[in-house]
C-alpha positions as CSV (number, residue, x, y, z in Angstrom):
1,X,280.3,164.5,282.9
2,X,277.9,162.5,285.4
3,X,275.3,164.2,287.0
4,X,274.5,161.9,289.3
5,X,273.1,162.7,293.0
6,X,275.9,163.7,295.7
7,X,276.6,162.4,299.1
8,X,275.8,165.0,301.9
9,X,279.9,163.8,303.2
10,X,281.2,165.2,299.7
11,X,279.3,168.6,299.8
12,X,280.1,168.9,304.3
13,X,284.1,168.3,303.1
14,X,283.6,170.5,300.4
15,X,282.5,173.1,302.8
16,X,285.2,171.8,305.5
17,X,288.0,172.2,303.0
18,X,287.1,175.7,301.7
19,X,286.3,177.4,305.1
20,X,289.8,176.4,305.7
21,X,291.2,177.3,302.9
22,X,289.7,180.4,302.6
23,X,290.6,181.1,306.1
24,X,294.3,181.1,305.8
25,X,294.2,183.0,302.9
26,X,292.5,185.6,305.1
27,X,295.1,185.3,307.8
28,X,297.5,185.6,305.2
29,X,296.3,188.5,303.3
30,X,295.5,190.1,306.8
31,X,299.4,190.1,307.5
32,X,301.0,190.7,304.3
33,X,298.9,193.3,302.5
34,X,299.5,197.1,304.1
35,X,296.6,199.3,305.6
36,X,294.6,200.0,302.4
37,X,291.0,199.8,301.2
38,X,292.2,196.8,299.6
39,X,292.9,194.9,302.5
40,X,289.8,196.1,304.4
41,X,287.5,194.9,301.5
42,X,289.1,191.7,300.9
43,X,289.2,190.2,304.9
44,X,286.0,192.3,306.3
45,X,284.5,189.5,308.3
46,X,281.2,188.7,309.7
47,X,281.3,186.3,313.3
48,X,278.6,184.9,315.1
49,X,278.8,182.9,318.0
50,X,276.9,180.6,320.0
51,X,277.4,180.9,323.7
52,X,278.0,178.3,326.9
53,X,275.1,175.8,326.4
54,X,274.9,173.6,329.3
55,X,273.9,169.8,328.3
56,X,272.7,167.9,332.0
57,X,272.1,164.0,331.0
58,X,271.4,163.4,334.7
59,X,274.8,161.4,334.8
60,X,276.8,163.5,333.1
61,X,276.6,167.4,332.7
62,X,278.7,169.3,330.2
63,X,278.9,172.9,328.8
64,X,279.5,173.2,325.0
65,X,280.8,176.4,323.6
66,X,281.4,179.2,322.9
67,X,281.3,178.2,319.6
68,X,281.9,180.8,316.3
69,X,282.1,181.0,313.0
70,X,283.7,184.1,311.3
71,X,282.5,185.1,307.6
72,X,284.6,186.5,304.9
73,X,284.7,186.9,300.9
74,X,287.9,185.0,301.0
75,X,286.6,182.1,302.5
76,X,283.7,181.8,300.2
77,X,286.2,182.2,297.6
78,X,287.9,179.4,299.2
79,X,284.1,177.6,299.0
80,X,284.1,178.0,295.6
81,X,287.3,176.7,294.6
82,X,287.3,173.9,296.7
83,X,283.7,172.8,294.8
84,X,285.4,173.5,291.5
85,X,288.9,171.4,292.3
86,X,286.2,168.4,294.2
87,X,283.8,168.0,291.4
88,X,286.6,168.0,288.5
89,X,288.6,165.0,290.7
90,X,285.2,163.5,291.0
């Protein structure tokens, strides 16, 4: 197998395609599992967020945000299968 040097675009779609991923797995285990330990370990999530950040350009002015990004063991499971499917294709 090559061990050649990746591309910062494989490893950002990597991490693109896992977050979601593992993100509807959450959603989906958040809806069909019961109310169990199970299901409180498995989509416990972590969010942080970034608030309104104004951006003036002296022509234009903008506000950006709020921006967030929630956390969970199943979307780092998703991270890690995504890595694993990606570098076995490539």
């Amino acid at each position: 197998m090559p061990q050649g040097p990746r591309r910062p675009r494989f490893y950002l779609f990597v991490l693109l395609v896992g977050f979601l991923v593992g993100g509807y797995l959450n959603a989906f285990l958040r809806a069909m599992l019961p109310d169990s330990p199970t299901k409180a370990f498995f989509t416990y999530s972590v969010s942080a967020e970034l608030g309104p950040v104004p951006v003036n350009l002296l022509v234009v002015h903008f506000t950006l945000g709020p921006m967030g990004v929630e956390l969970s063991l199943l979307s780092l499971v998703g991270v890690a299968l995504a890595y694993l499917v990606a570098r076995s294709l490539f």
